[in-house]
C-alpha positions as CSV (number, residue, x, y, z in Angstrom):
1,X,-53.6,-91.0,-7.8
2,X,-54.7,-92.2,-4.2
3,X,-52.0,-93.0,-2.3
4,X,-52.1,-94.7,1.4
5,X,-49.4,-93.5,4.0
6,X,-48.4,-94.1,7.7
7,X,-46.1,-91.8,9.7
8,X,-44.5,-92.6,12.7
9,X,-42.1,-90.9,15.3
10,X,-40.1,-92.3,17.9
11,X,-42.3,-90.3,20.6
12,X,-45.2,-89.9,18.4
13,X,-46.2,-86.4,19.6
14,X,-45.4,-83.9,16.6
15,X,-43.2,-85.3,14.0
16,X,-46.4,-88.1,13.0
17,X,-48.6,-85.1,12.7
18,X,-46.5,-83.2,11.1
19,X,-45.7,-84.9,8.3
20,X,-49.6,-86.5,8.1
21,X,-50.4,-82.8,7.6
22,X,-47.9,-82.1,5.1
23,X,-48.8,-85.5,3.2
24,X,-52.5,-84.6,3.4
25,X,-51.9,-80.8,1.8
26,X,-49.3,-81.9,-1.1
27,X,-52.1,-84.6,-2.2
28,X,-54.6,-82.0,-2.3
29,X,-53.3,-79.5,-3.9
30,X,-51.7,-81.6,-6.7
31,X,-54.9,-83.9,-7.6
32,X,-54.4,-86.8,-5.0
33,X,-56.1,-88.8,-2.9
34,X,-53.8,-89.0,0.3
35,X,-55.3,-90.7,3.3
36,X,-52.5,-90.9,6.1
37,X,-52.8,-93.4,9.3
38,X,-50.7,-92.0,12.1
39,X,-48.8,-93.8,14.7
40,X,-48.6,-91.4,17.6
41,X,-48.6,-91.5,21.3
42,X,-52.3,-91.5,21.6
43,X,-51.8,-94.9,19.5
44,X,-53.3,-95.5,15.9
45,X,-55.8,-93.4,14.4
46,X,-57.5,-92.6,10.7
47,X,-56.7,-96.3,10.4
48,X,-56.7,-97.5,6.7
49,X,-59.2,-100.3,5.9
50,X,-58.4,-103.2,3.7
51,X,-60.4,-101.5,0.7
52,X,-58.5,-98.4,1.2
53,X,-55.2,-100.5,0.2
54,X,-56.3,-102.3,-2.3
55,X,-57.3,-99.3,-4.1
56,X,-54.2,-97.4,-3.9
57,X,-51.9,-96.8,-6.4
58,X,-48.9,-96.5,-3.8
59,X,-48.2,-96.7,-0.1
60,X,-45.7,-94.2,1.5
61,X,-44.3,-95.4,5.3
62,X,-42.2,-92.6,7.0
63,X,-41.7,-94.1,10.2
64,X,-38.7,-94.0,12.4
65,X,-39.9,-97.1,14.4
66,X,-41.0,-100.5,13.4
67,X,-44.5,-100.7,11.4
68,X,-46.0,-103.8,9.9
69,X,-45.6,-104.0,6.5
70,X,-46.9,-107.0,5.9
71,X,-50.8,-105.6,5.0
72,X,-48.9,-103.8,1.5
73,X,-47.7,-106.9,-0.3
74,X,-48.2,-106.8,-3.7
75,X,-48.0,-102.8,-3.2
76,X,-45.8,-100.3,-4.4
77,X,-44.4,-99.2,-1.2
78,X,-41.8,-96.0,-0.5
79,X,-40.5,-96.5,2.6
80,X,-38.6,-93.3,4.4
81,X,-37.7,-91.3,7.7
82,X,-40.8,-89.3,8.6
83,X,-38.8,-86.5,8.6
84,X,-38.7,-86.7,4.7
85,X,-42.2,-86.3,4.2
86,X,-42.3,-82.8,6.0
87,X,-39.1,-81.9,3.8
88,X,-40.8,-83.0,0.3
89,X,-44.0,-84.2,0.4
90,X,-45.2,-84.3,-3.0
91,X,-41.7,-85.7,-4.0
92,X,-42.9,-88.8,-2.2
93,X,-46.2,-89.1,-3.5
94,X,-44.8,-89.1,-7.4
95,X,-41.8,-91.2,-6.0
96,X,-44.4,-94.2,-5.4
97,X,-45.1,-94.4,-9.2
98,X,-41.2,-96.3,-9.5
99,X,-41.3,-97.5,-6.1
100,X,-40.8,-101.5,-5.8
101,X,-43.6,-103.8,-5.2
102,X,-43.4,-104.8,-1.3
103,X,-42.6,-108.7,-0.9
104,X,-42.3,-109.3,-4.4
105,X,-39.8,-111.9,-3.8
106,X,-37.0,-111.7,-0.7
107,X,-33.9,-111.1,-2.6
108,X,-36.2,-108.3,-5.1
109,X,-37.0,-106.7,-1.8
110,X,-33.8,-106.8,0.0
111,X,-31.6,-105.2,-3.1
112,X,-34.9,-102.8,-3.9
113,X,-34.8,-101.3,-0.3
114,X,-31.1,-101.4,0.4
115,X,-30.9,-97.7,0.4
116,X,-33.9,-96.7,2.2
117,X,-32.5,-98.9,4.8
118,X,-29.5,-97.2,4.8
119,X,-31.7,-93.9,5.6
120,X,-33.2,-95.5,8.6
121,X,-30.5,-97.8,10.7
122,X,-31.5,-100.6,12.2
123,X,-29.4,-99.0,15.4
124,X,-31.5,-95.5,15.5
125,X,-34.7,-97.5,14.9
126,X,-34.3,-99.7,17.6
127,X,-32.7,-97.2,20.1
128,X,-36.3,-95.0,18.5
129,X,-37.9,-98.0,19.7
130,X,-36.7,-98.3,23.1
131,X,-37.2,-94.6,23.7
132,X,-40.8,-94.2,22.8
133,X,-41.8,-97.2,24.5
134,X,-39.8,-96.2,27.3
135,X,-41.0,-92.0,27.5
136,X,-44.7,-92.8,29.3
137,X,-43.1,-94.7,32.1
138,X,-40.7,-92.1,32.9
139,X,-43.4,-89.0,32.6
140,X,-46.0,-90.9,34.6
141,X,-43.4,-91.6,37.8
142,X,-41.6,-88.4,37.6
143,X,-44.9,-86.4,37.4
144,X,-46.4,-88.7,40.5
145,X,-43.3,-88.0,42.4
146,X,-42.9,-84.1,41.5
147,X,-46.6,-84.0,42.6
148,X,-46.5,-86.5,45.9
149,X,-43.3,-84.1,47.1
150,X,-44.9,-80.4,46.3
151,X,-48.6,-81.3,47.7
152,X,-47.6,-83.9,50.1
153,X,-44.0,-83.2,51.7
154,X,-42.6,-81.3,54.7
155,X,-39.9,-79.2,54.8
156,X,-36.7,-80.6,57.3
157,X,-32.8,-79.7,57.8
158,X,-32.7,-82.6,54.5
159,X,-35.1,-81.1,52.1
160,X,-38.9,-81.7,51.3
161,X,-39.5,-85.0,53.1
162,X,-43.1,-86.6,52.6
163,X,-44.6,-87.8,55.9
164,X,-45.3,-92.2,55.7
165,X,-48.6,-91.9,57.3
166,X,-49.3,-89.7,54.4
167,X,-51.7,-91.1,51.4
168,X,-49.0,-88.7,49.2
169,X,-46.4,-91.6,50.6
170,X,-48.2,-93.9,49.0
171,X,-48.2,-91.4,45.6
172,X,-44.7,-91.4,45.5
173,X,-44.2,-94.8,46.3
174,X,-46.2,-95.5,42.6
175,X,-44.0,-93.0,40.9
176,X,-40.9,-94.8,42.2
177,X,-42.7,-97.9,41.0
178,X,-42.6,-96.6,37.8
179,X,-39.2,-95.3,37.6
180,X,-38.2,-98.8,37.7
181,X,-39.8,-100.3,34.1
182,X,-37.8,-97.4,32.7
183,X,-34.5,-99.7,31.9
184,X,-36.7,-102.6,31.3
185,X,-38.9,-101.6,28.6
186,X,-36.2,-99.0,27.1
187,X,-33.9,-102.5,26.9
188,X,-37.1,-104.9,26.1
189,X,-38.7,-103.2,22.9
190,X,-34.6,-102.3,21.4
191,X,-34.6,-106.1,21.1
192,X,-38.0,-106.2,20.2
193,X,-37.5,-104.1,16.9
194,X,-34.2,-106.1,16.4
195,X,-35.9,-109.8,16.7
196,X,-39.4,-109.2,17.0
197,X,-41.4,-110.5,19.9
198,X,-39.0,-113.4,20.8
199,X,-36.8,-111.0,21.9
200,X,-39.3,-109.3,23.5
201,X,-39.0,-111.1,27.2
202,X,-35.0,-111.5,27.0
203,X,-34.5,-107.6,26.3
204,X,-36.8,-107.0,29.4
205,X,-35.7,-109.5,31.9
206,X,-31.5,-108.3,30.4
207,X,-32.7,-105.3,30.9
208,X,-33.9,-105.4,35.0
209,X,-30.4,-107.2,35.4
210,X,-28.4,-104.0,33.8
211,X,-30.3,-101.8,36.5
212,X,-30.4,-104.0,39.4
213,X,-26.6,-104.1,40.7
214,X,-27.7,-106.5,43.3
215,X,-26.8,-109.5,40.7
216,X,-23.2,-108.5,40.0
217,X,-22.7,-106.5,43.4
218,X,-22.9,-102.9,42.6
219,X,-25.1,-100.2,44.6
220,X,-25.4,-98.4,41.6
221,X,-26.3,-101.0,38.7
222,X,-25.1,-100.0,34.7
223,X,-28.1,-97.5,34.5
224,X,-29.8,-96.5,31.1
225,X,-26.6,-97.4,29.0
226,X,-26.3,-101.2,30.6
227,X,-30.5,-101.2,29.5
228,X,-29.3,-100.0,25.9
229,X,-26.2,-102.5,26.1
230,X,-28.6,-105.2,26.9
231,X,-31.1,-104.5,24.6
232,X,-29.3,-104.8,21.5
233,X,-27.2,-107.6,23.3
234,X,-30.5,-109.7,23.7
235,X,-32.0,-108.3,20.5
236,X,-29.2,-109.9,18.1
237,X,-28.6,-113.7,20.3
238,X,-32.2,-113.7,20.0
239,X,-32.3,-112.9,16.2
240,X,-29.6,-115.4,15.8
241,X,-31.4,-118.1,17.3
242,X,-34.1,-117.3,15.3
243,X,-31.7,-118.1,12.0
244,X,-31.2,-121.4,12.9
245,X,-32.1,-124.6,10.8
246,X,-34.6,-126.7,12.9
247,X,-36.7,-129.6,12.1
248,X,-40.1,-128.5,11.4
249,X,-41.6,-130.4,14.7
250,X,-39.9,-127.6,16.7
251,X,-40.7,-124.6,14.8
252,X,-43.8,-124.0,16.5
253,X,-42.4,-123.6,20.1
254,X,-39.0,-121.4,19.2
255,X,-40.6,-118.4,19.1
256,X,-42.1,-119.2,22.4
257,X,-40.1,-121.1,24.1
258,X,-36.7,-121.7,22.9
259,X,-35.1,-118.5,21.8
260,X,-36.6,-116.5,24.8
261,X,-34.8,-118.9,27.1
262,X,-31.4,-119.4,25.5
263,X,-31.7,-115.6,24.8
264,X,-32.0,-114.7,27.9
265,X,-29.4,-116.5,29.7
266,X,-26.7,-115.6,27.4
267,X,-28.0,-112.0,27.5
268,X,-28.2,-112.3,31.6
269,X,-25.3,-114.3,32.2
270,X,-22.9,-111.6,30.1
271,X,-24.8,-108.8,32.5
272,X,-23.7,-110.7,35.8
273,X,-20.8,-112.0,35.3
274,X,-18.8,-110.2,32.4
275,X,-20.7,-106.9,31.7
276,X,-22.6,-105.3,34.4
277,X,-20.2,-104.3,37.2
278,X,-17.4,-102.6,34.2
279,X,-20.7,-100.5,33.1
280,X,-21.7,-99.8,36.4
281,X,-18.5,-98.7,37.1
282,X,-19.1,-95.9,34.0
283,X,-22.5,-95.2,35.3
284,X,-20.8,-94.0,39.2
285,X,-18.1,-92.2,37.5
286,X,-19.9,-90.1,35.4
287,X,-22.7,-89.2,38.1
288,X,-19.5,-88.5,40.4
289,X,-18.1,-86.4,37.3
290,X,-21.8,-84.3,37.5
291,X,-21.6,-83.6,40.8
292,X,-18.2,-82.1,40.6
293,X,-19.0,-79.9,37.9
294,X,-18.8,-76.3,39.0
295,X,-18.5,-72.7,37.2
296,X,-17.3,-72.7,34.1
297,X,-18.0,-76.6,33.3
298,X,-21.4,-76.3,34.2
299,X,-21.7,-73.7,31.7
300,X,-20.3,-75.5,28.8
301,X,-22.4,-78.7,30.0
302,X,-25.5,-76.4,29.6
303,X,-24.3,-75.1,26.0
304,X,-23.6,-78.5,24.5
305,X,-27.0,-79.5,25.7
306,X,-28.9,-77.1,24.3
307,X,-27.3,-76.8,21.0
308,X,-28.0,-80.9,20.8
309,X,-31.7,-79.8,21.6
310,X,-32.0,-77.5,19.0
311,X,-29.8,-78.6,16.6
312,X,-32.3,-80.9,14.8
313,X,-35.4,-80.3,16.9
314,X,-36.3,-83.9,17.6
315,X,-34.0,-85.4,15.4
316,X,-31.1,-88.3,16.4
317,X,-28.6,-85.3,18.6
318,X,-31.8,-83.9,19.9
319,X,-33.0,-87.7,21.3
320,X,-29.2,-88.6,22.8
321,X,-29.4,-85.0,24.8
322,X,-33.5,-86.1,25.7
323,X,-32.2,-89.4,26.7
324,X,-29.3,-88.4,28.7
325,X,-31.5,-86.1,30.8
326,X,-34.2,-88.7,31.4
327,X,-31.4,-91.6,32.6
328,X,-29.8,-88.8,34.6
329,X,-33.2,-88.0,36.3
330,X,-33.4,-91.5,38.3
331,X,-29.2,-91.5,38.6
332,X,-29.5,-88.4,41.2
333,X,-28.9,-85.4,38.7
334,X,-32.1,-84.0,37.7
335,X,-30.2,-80.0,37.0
336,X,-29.5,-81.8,33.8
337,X,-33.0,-82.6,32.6
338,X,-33.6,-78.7,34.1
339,X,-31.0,-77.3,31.8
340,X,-32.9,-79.4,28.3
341,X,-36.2,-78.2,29.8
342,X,-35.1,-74.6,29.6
343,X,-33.6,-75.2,25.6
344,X,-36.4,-77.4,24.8
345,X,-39.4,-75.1,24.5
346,X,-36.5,-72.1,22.8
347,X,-36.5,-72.4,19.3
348,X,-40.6,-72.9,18.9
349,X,-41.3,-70.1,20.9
350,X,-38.2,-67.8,19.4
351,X,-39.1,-68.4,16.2
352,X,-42.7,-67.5,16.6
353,X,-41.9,-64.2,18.9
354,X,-39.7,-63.3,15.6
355,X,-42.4,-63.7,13.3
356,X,-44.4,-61.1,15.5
357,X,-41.7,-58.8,15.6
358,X,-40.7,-58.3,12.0
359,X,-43.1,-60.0,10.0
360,X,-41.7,-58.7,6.9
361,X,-39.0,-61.7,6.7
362,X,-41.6,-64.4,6.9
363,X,-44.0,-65.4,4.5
364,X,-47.7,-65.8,5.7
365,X,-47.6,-69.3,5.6
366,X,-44.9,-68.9,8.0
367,X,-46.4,-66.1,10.2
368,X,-49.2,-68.9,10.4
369,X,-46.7,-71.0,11.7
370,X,-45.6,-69.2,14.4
371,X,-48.7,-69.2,15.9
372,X,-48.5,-73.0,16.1
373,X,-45.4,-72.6,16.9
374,X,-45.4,-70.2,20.0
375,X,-48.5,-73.1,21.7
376,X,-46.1,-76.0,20.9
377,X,-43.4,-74.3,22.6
378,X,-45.3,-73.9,25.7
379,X,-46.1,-77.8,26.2
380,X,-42.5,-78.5,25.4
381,X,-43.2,-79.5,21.5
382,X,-39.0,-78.7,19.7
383,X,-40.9,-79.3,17.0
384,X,-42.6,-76.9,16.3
385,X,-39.6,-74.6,14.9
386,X,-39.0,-77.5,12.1
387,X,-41.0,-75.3,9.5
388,X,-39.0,-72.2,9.5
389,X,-35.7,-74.5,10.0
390,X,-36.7,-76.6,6.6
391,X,-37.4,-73.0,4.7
392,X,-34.0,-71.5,5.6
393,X,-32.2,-73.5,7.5
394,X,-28.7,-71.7,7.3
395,X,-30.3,-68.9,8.9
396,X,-32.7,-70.1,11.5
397,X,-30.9,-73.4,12.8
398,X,-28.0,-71.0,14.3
399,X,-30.7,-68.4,15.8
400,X,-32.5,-71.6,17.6
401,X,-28.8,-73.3,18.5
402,X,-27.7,-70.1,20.1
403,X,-31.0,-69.4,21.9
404,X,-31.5,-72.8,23.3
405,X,-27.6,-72.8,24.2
406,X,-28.5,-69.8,26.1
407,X,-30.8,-71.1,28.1
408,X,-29.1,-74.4,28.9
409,X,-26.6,-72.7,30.1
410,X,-28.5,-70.2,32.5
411,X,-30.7,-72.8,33.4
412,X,-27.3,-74.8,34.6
413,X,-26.0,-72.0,36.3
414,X,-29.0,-70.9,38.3
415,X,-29.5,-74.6,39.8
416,X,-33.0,-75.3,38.1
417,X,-34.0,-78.8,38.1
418,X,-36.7,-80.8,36.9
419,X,-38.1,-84.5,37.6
420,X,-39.8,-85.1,34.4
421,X,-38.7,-85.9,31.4
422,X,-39.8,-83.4,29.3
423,X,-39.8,-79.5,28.7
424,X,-41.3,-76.0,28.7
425,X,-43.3,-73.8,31.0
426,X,-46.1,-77.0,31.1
427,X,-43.4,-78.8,33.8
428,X,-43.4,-75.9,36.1
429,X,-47.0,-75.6,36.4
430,X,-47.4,-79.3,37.2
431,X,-44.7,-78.8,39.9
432,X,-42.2,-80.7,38.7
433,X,-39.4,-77.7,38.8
434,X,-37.4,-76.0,41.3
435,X,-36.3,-72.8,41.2
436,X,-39.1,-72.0,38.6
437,X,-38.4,-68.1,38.1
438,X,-35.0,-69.0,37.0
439,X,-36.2,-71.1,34.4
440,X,-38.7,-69.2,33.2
441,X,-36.0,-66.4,33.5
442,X,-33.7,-68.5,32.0
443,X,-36.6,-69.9,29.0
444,X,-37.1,-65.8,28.6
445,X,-33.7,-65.0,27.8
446,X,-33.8,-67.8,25.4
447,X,-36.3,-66.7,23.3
448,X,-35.7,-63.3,23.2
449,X,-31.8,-64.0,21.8
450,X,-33.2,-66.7,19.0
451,X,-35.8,-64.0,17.8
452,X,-33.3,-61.5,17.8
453,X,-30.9,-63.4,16.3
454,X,-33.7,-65.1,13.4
455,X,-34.7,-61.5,12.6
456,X,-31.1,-60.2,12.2
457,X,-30.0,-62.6,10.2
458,X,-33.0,-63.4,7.7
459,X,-33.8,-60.4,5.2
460,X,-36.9,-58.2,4.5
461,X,-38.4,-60.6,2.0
462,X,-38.4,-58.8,-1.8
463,X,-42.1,-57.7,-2.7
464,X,-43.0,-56.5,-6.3
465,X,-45.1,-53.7,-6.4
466,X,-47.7,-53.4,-9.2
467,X,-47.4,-50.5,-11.7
C-alpha cells in the first residue's frame, strides 16, 4: 500500500519525529510505501505533493494540534493522537484500509469520526495549541534576559542589577518585550483552534486584557490562567457568531469584520468588568502561597512536579507541570521552573545510564535507544524515555516517576532557579540557572536513582542457548 501521514506535537520537538520515524520503519518492513510530513517546531518539512495524495491508498493524521484536512477529501483518512502512532504503528497503517472517506458528506463524517474525536478533545487540542504557539516567545525572552543579567549585570546589596547605559540594558529590555506576547498568543491561537482565524484577533486582544490589570485595577493582572480563561472565552462567542444565519450579502465581511469585533468585546468586556480582577485575585494568592512555602512543602511541591514530568513524558500531566512553570517564570517564582528543569532531563538520561549498566534487561533495539536517549536528555528532550516506557511500562514509568521526583524535590530544596522555560544541563550552559552545581547535583541524583531503580526492577531478559 502507500499511505500518506502527518504528525504533529503540541511543541513539535520529539513526539513529531518520533512517531514519523516509527511510521516510516513499520511501512518498510511490512511492504509499504509510508511517506510522513512533519509538523515540528522548525515548521513543515517532507511536505507531501498533490500527486503523492492522490496516489495513496490512505492518509494517517496523528496530530495533537489543528492540521488542515481539507487537501484529503475523497481520502480514506485515520485520524489519531500522535502518540498512537509510536505505540502501534503498523496498526494504523492496516487501520486505513476501513477508515472513512474524509468529507464524504457532513453528517457521514461527523458520526464516522465521533470516536477519534473523543481521543483528542477539542479542550487539550486547543490548550496544545496555545502552548506551542506560545513556547518560542517565552524561550526567546527568558534566554535574552538570563543572558543580558549573567554578561551584562553588576552585582549590588539587591542582586545582579544591569547597568542603563549598558547595550545589555537594551538586551533585556527585548527579552522583557517578549515576555509580554506570552498571554497573548497562548490566549489568541486557543481560540484560534476553537473558531479558526476569526477568533484569531479576539483571543489575542482578550488575552493582553487578562494580563494587563491596568483595565480592571489590579497590579498583578489574571496571569496565564486569565490568558487560558480568555482564550477559550473568545474562541466559543466567536464560534457562535460564526453559526449564525446571515443573508448572503454579509457573509463575505463576518469573518473579517463582524465576529472579530462583537467577539472581542464580549470577550473584553467579561475580562474588565466581571472576570479579570476575581482571577487576578487567584493569580496574587497563589504567588503569595509560593513564597510562603518552606521545608517540608517545598519538598512535596518538588515531588508532585516531577512525578507530573515524568509521568507521561510529554503527555497532557507532563504539559500542565511545563505550563505551570513557564506562567510562574514571569509571576516572580522561577524555583519552580528550576525544580521541572531538574526532573525534565531524568527519565531520558536514567534510562539510558541503565541500559549501560546492565544491558542484559534491554533488548538491542533498546540499548540503541539509550544512546538517543542519554543526547535527548541533555537538551531537555522527556521524550526520549517514551521507548522503554511503551515496552514495559509497569516497570520503567515508576523508575522514571521516582527519579524525576527525586530531583524536583532537591532541586526545590537547594534554591535552584531557572528563567527559561525548558530543561536539562543545555539551560545551565546558556546561563539561564542559578545555583547550577545543585542542579546538576540534583539532575545527578536523579538519574542515578531511575537507573537503579529501572535495573532492579526489570529482569535479565531469557536467552535460548543453541544445542
Amino acid at each position: 500500500m502507500k499511505i500518506v501521514a502527518i504528525t504533529a506535537c503540541p511543541t513539535g520537538i520529539a513526539h513529531t519525529y518520533m512517531a514519523a520515524e516509527k511510521l516510516s520503519k513499520a511501512g518498510a518492513e511490512n511492504g509499504h510505501e509510508v511517506k510522513v510530513e512533519t509538523h515540528g517546531s522548525i515548521g513543515v518539512e517532507n511536505s507531501l505533493t498533490q500527486v503523492e495524495i492522490d496516489e495513496a491508498d490512505g492518509v494517517i493524521i496523528a496530530a495533537d494540534k489543528e492540521v488542515d484536512k481539507s487537501r484529503f477529501a475523497g481520502k480514506k483518512v485515520v485520524i489519531v493522537p500522535v502518540i498512537a502512532a509510536i505505540k502501534d504503528p503498523l496498526g494504523l497503517i492496516e487501520k486505513t484500509q476501513a477508515a472513512p472517506v474524509y468529507g464524504a458528506s457532513k453528517q457521514v463524517e461527523e458520526k464516522a469520526y465521533a470516536s477519534q474525536k473523543r481521543e483528542r478533545s477539542l479542550f487539550y487540542r486547543a490548550l496544545m495549541n496555545g502552548v506551542s504557539h506560545m513556547i518560542p516567545f517565552v524561550v526567546v525572552g527568558g534566554l535574552l534576559i538570563a543572558l543580558a543579567l549573567a554578561l551584562g549585570g553588576e552585582p549590588t546589596a539587591n542582586g545582579l542589577v544591569i547597568p542603563k547605559d549598558s547595550v545589555w540594558f537594551k538586551v533585556n529590555m527585548i527579552g522583557s518585550a517578549a515576555f509580554t506576547f506570552m498571554a497573548p498568543i497562548l490566549a489568541g491561537y486557543i481560540a484560534y483552534a476553537i473558531a479558526d482565524r476569526p477568533g484569531l484577533a479576539p483571543g489575542i486582544i482578550a488575552g493582553y486584557i487578562a494580563a494587563n490589570g491596568s483595565f480592571y485595577n489590579s497590579e498583578a493582572g489574571a496571569g496565564f490562567i486569565g490568558a487560558i480563561i480568555a482564550g477559550f472565552i473568545a474562541g466559543y462567542i466567536a464560534k457562535w457568531i460564526k453559526s449564525w444565519k446571515v443573508p448572503q450579502m454579509m457573509q463575505p465581511i463576518m469573518p473579517i469584520l463582524i465576529i472579530p469585533i462583537i467577539a472581542t468585546i464580549i470577550a473584553g468586556g467579561l475580562f474588565v468588568y466581571v472576570l479579570g480582577a476575581p482571577i487576578a485575585g487567584v493569580m496574587e494568592g497563589l504567588t503569595k502561597f509560593l513564597e510562603g512555602m518552606q521545608g517540608s512543602s517545598k519538598i512535596l511541591l518538588g515531588l508532585i512536579l516531577g512525578g507530573m514530568i515524568a509521568f507521561d513524558m510529554g503527555g497532557p500531566v507532563n504539559k500542565v507541570a511545563f505550563l505551570f512553570g513557564s506562567a510562574m517564570i514571569t509571576a516572580g517564582q522561577p524555583h519552580i521552573m528550576g525544580a521541572i528543569a531538574a526532573a525534565i532531563c531524568v527519565p531520558p538520561l536514567g534510562m539510558g545510564l541503565a541500559t549501560l549498566l546492565k544491558k542484559n534487561r534491554f533488548e538491542k533495539e533498546e540499548q540503541e535507544a539509550g544512546k538517543a536517549a542519554l543526547m535527548m536528555g541533555l537538551v531537555g528532550i522527556t521524550e526520549g524515555a517514551i521507548p522503554f516506557a511503551a515496552a514495559d511500562p509497569l516497570r520503567v514509568i515508576p523508575a522514571n516517576m521516582v527519579g524525576s521526583m527525586t530531583a524536583g524535590a532537591l532541586a526545590m530544596v537547594w534554591g535552584v532557579t531557572n528563567s527559561v522555560p525548558h530543561g536539562g544541563p543545555v539551560v545551565a550552559v546558556l546561563g539561564a540557572v542559578e545555583q547550577v552545581f545543585f542542579f546538576f547535583l540534583a539532575i545527578i541524583i536523579g538519574v542515578i536513582v531511575t537507573a537503579l531503580t529501572a535495573v532492579t526492577l526489570k529482569k535479565p531478559l531469557i536467552t535460548i542457548k543453541a544445542k
